[in-house]
C-alpha positions as CSV (number, residue, x, y, z in Angstrom):
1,X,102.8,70.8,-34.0
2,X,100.0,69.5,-31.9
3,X,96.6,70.8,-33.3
4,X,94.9,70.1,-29.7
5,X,97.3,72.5,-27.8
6,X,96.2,75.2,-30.2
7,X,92.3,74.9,-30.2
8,X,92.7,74.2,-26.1
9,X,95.7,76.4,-25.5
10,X,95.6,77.5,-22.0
11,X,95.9,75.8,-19.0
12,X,94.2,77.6,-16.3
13,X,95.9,78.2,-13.0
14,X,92.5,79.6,-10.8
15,X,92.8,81.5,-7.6
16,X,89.6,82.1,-5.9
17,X,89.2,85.2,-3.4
18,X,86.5,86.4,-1.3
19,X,87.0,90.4,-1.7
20,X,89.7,92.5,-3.4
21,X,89.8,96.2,-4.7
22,X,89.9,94.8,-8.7
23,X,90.9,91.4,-9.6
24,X,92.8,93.0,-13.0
25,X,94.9,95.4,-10.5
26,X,95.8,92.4,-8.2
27,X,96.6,90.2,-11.8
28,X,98.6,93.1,-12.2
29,X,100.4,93.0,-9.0
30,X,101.1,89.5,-9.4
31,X,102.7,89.5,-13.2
32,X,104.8,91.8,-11.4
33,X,106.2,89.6,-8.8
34,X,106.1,86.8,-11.1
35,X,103.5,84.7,-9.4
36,X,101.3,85.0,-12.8
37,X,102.0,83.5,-16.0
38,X,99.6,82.8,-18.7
39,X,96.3,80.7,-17.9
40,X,96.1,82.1,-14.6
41,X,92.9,83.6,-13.0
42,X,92.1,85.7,-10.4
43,X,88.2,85.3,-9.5
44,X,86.5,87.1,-6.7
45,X,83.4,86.4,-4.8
46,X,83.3,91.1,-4.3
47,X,85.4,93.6,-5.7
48,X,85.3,97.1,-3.5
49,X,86.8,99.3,-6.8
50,X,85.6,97.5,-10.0
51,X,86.2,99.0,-13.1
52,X,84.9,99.6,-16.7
53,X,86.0,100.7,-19.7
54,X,88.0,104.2,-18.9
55,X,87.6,103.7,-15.5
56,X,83.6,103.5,-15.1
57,X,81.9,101.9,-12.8
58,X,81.4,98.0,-12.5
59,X,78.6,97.6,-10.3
60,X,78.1,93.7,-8.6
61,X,76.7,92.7,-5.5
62,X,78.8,90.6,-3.4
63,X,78.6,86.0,-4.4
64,X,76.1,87.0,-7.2
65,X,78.4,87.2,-10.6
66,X,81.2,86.3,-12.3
67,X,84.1,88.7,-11.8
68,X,87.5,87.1,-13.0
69,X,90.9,88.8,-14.8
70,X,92.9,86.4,-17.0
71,X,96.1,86.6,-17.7
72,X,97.3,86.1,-21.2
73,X,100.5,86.4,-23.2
74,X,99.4,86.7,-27.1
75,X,103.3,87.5,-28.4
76,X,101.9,86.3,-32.2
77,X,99.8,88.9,-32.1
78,X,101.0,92.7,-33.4
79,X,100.3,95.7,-32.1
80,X,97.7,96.2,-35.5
81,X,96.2,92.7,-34.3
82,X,95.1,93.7,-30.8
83,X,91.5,94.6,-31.7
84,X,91.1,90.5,-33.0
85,X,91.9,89.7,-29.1
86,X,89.1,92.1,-27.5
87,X,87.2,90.5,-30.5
88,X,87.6,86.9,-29.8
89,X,87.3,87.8,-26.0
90,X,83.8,89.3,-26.6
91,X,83.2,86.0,-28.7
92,X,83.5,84.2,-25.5
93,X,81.4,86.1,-23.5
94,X,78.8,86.0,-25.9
95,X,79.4,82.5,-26.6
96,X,78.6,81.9,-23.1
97,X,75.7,83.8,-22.5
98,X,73.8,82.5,-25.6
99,X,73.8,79.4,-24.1
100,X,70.9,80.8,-21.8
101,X,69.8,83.7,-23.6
102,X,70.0,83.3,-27.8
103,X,69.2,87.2,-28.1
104,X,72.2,88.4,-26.3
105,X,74.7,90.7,-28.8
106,X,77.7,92.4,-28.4
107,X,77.6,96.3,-27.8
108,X,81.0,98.1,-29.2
109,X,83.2,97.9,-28.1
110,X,83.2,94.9,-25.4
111,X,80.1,94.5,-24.0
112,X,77.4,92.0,-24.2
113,X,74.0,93.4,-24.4
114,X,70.3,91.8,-23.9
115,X,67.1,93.5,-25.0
116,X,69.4,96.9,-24.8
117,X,70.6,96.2,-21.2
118,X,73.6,95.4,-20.1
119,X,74.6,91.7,-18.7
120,X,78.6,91.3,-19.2
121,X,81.2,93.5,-19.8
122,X,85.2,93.3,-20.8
123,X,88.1,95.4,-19.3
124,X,91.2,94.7,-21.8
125,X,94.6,96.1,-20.8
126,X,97.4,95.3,-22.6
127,X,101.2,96.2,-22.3
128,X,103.2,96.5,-25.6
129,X,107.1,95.8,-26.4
130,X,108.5,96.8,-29.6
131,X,106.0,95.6,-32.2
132,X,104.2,92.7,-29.9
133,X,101.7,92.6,-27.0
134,X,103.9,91.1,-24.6
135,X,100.8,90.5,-22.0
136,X,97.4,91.2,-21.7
137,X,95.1,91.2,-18.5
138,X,91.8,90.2,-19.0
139,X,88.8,91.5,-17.1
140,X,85.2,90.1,-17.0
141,X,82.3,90.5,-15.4
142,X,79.1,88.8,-16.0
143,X,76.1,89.6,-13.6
144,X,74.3,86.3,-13.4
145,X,72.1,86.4,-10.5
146,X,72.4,90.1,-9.3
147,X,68.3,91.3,-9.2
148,X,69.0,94.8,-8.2
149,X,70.9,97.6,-9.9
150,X,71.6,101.3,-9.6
151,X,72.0,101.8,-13.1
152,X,68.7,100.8,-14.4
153,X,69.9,99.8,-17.7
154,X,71.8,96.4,-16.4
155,X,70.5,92.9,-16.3
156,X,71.6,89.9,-15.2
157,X,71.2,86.2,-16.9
158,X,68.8,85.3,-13.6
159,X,66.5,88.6,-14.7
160,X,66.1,87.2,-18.0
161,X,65.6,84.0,-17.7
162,X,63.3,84.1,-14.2
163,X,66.1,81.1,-12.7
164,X,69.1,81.4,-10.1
165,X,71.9,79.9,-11.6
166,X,75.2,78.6,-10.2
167,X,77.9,81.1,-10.5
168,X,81.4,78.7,-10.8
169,X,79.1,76.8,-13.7
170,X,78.4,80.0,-16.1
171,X,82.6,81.1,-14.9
172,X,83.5,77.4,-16.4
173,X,81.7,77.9,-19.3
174,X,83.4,81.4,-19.8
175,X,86.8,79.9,-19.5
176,X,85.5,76.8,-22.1
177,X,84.8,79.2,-24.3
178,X,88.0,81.5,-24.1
179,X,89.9,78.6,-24.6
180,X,88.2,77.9,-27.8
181,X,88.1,81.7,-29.0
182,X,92.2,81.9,-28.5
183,X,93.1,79.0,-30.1
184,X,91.2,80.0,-32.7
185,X,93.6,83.2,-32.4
186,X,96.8,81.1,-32.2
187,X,95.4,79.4,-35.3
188,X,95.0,82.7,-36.9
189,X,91.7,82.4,-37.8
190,X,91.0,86.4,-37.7
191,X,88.8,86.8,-40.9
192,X,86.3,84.2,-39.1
193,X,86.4,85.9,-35.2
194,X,86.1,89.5,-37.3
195,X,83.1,87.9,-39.0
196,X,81.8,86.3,-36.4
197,X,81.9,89.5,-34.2
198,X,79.8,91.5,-37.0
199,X,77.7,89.3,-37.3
200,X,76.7,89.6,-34.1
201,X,76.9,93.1,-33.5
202,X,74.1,95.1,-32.0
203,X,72.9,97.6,-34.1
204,X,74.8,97.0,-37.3
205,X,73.8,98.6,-40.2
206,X,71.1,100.0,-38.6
207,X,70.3,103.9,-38.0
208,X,70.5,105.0,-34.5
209,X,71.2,109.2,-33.0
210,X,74.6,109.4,-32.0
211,X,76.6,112.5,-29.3
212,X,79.9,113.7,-29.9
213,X,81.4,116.2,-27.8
214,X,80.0,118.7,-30.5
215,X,77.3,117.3,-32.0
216,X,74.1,115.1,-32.1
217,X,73.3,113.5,-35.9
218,X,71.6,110.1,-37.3
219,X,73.9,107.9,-38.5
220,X,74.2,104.6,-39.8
221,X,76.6,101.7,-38.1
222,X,78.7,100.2,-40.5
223,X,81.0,98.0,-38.5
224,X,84.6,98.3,-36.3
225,X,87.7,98.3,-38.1
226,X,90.9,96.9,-37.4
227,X,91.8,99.3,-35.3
228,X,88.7,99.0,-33.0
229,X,87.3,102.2,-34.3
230,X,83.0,102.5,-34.6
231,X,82.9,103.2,-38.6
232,X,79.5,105.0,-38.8
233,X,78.5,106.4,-41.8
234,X,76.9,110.3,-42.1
235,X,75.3,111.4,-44.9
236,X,77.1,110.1,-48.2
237,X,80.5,109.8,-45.8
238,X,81.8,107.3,-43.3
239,X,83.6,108.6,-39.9
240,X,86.3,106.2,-37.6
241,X,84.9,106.9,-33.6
242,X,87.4,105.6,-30.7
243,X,86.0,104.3,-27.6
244,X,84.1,107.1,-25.7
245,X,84.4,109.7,-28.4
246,X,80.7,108.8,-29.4
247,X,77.4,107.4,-27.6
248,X,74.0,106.0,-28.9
249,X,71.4,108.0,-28.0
């Protein structure tokens, strides 16, 4: 077995559009007519219906961020591994955007904070058979020289660092770095991307107020477990959260 086609596993196959509705609907689209296969890229200048996690909001103004969907097909992965994919995906991002701001941590469950604002975010879809992720569609967005925002607690990697940066160098970088993050998948190294994750994990073990749909409390954070659930601890008792079933106040 080569050891270089499993740290550098992916080949990337980059299509470059001006505007589209979503770049992970069109990846979509295209793994359905069989013009995608793993490695390829879908990267858009605008995207008229970006989306979040659940279906929020991405906000970007048109040539001024990274917006990309990746298609990957992590088959060695089980359905119980999928949270070690968002994980080494959020690696990346962060990986990438420590290169120009050190500070930068990842927000559960995929987001990359600075300074408690937002600069990069991760949309991961992934479609099952049997016991085995037979694909997953990667989104990303990074706001790199965006200045202006309607939700007031975004940044951008220009904001923070007072420079206008190039916009296909910090989208290299991100695909250098996913690169690295999967093979480290493919070489099963999931104790080391779990531990790298927590240790950079904003707000871990530290108390913060937290909403539920029936309460408000203080808890503690006390790390995500395997199956991407917030583990927060309450009094002398520690609860599992999924994604939007709890918010920092």
């Amino acid at each position: 077995m080569d050891i270089n086609s499993l740290t550098q596993p992916l080949q990337f196959n980059i299509v470059y559009l001006d505007v589209v509705t979503s770049t992970n609907t069109l990846a979509r689209e295209r793994l359905q007519v069989a013009k995608a296969v793993e490695g390829s890229v879908i990267f858009a200048n605008e995207q008229t219906q970006g989306r979040g996690q659940l279906n929020s909001v991405w906000e970007s103004n048109s040539g001024k961020n990274v917006l990309c969907s990746l298609v990957l097909t992590p088959v060695f992965l089980t359905i119980a591994q999928q949270t070690y994919l968002n994980m080494a995906i959020c690696l990346a991002m962060l990986d990438t955007i420590t290169m120009f701001i050190p500070c930068a941590r990842i927000k559960w469950p995929n987001d990359i904070y600075i300074n408690k604002k937002k600069v990069a975010g991760l949309l991961l879809e992934n479609a099952i058979q049997g016991n085995q992720i037979k694909y997953s569609i990667v989104g990303i967005g990074i706001n790199v020289n965006q200045l202006d925002f309607e939700f007031k607690s975004a940044t951008s990697l220009s904001m923070e660092t007072q420079n206008c940066m190039v916009v296909d160098d910090v989208f290299q970088l991100l695909l250098k770095h996913i690169n690295q993050r999967y093979g480290m998948l493919k070489l099963k190294q999931w104790d080391m991307i779990n531990k790298e994750y927590h240790q950079n994990l904003l707000g871990l073990n530290e108390e913060f107020t937290f909403k539920t749909e029936t309460e408000e409390f203080v808890g503690v954070i006390k790390g995500v477990n395997v199956q991407g659930q917030l583990m927060v601890k309450k009094g002398d008792s520690i609860k599992n959260y999924r994604v939007k079933e709890i918010s920092m106040l």
